[in-house]
N, C-alpha and C positions, 0 to 999 in steps of 0.2 A: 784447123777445122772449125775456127769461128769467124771464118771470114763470110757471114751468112748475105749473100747480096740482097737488097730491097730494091722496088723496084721508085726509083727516083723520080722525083718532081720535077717534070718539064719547066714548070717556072723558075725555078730556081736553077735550072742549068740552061739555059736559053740565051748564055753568054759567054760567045768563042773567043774570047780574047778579053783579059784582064784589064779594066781599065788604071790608068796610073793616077787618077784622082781618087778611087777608090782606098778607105783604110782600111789596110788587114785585118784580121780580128789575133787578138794575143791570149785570148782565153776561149772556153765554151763553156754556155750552161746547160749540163746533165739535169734534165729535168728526174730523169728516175721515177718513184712511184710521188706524185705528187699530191699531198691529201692535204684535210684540215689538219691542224696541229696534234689532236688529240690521236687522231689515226697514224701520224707521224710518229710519235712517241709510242704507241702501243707496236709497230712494225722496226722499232728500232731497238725494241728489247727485245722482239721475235728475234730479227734477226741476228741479234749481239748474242744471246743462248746457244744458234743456231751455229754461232760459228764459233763459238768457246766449246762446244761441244765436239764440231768437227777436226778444230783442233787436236784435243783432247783424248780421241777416238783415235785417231790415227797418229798421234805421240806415243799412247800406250802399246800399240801395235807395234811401232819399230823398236820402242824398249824389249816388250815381251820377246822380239824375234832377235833382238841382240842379246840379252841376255843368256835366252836358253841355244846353251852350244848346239843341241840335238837339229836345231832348225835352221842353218847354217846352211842351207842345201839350195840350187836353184830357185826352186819354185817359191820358197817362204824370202831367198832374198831380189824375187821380183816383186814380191807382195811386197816388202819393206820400205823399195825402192817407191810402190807405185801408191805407200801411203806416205812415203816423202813427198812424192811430187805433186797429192793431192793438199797436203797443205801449203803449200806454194800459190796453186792454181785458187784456191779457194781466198788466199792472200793478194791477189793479184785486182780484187775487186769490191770484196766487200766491206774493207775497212772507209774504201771515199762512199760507199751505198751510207754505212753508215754514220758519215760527218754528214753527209747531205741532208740527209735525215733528221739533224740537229740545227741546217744553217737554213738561212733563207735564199741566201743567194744560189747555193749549187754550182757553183762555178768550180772548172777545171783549168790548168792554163793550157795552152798550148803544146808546150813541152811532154807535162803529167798525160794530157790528154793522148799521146803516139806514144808514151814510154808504158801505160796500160794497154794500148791496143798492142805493141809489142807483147809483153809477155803475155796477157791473156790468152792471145794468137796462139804464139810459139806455146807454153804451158798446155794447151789444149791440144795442138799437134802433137804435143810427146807424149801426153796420154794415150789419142788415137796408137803411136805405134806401138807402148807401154800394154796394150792391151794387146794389141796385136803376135808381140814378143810374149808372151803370157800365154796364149792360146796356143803356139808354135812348141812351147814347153810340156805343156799338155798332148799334144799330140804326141811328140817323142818319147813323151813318158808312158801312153796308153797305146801305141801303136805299134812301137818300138824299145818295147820295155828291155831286150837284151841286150839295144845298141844305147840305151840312153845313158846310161854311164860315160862309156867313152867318148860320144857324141859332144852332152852340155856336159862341159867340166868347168872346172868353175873361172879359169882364163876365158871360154867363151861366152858364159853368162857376164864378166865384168864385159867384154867388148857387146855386146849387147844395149845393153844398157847405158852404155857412154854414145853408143850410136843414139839409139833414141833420143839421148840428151841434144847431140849435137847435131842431129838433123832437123831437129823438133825447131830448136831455135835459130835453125836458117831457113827456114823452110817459107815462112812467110817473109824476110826478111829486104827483099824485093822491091816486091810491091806494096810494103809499109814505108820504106822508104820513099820510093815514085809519088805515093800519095803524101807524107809528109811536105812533098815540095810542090804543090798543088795549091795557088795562090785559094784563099778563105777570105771573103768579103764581105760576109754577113749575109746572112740573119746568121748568128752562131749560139741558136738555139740546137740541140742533140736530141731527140725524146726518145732517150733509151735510158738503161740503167749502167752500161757501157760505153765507151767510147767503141762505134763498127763503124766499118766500112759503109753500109750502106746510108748511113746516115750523113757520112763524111764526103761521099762522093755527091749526098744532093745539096749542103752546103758550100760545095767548090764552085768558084767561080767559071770553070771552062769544065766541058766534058770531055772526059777522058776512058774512051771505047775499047782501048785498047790493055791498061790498066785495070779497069773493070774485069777484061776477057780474062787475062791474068791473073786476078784474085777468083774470079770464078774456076776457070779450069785447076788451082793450086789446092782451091777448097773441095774441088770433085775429089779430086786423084787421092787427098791425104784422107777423106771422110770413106770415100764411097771403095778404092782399093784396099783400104785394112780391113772395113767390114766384108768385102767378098772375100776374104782371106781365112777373118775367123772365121766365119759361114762355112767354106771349104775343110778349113780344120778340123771344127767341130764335128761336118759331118761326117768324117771318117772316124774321129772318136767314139762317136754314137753306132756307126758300125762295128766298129772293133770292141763296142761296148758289149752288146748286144749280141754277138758272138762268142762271148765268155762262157765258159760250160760253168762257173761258179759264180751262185747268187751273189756273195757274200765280196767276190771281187767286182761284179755290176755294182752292187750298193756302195760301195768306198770308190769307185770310179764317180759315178752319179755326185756322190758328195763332194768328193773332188772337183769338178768341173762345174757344178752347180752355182759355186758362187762366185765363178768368174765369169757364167754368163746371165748369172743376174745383174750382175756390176754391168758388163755389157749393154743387158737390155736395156736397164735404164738410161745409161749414157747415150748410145746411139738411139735410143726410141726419141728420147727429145732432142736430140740432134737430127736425124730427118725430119721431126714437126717443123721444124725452123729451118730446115732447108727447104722441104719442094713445098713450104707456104709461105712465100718471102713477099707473094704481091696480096693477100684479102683485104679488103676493105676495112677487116677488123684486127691486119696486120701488126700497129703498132703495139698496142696492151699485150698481142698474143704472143709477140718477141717480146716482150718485157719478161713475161712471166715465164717462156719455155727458156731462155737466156738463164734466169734464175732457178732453173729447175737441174740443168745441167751445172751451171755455173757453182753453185750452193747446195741445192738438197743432194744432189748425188754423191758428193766427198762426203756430207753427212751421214749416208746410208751404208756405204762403205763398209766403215770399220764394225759396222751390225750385221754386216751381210756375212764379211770374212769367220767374225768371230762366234756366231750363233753356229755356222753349220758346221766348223772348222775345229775339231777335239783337240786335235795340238797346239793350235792358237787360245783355243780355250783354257787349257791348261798351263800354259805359260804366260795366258795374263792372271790366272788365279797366282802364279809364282810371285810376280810382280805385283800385286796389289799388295800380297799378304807381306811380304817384304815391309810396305809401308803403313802395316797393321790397318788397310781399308777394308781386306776380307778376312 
């Protein structure tokens, strides 16, 4: 779901065939947020807080839901899984943001540079479906409260979830490849804070139309099918919500579902900003920043979002603190 296409520079792709005098390039320089030093160092502790926290936030989560036997149940062990997979994905980026940050050079090699676009990719596809499977849970539970027992039992929630894993991570696997073998001639400057696609396709030597199409329609279908999904889900929740002759069952529904499509919102809010504006003039900075927005602030929101609106999460992280005499 982060295969966001930009729209490429003619000059730089204006050459159908590789020449053999040409030398490859063997690294790229991630320019990322590029400042004076002082602003360099002050955005390298932002960020280094930012992602010991996130860390942090969603470590105590999975302890809190391993620990207490009581929440052992679908739903708290999709949350578990999907604040696993948010520090992976949070993992998969911000540690070279922050050496860069430190070096002058900024340099990726070639290798690092597709071994990040891989899981960044894949990592972010198996959230899109991570969330998806989430919301499918919730409908079964609010829609189908008499069937949901027998329905998600806990053999089908583990195939779940390995599905997500292992679809997630072939998902882009393709045409990361196709493009890994896409001769690179320089300039092998990147000005993102990622290694993408579209940046990789306007430093290739030959253009490649059909590979493009391919990351384009892979990145429609994984982005744009799971949100009509939850969209769908949701809205029959909200009907069968709203239909409840007790207040008291609206309210613990409401809360329920509240903060998985906060989670939601802000994941795919910044993921369509950085989809259907891939081509404005003030393109580059604004993919830098919406990239960093999903990429980062959202796993950091996360474990705030679950745990504020969520009494049983609440309560089994006061377990686990207090275990470690923090509360």
């Amino acid at each position: 779901c982060l295969l966001m296409l930009q729209v490429t520079d003619p000059v730089n792709m204006n050459i159908s065939e590789p020449d053999s005098s040409f030398v490859f390039v063997r690294e790229f320089i991630l320019l990322g947020f590029s400042y004076e030093w002082k602003i360099q160092s002050l955005l390298f502790s932002l960020f280094l807080t930012i992602y010991a926290l996130t860390i942090t936030g969603n470590g105590a989560i999975i302890c809190a839901l391993w620990c207490d036997q009581r929440l052992h149940i679908p739903m708290y062990i999709f949350l578990g899984n999907f604040s696993f997979l948010e520090i992976w994905y949070v993992s998969s980026t911000v540690p070279k943001m922050l050496v860069n940050f430190l070096s002058h050079k900024k340099t990726i090699s070639f290798v690092g540079c597709f071994l990040q676009f891989y899981f960044f990719s894949s990592l972010g596809a198996t959230e899109c479906l991570h969330l998806t499977v989430m919301a499918f849970d919730r409908y079964l539970a609010i829609c189908r409260p008499l069937h949901y027992p027998n329905i998600m039992t806990g053999h089908l929630c583990t195939k779940l979830v390995l599905i997500c894993w292992v679809c997630g991570f072939l998902w882009f696997l393709v045409p990361i490849v196709l493009i890994s073998q896409m001769p690179f001639c320089g300039p092998n400057i990147i000005d993102h804070v990622v290694c993408d696609p579209g940046p990789l396709f306007a430093l290739a030597c030959v253009s490649a139309p059909k590979t493009q199409l391919l990351c384009y329609s892979l990145s429609s279908i994984v982005i744009f099918g799971n949100f009509l999904f939850i969209l769908g889900s949701y809205t029959l929740v909200l009907t069968a919500v709203l239909h409840m002759p007790s207040a008291t069952g609206r309210q613990k529904a409401f809360s329920t579902c509240g903060s998985h499509l906060a989670v939601v919102s802000l994941f795919y809010g910044s993921l369509m900003v950085m989809y259907v504006s891939p081509g404005l003039g003030h393109s580059a900075r604004m993919q830098k920043v919406t990239t960093l927005f999903y990429a980062m602030v959202t796993p950091f929101f996360n474990p705030l979002i679950y745990s504020l609106r969520n009494k049983e999460i609440k309560t089994a992280l006061r377990k686990v603190l207090g275990s470690f005499n923090i509360m």
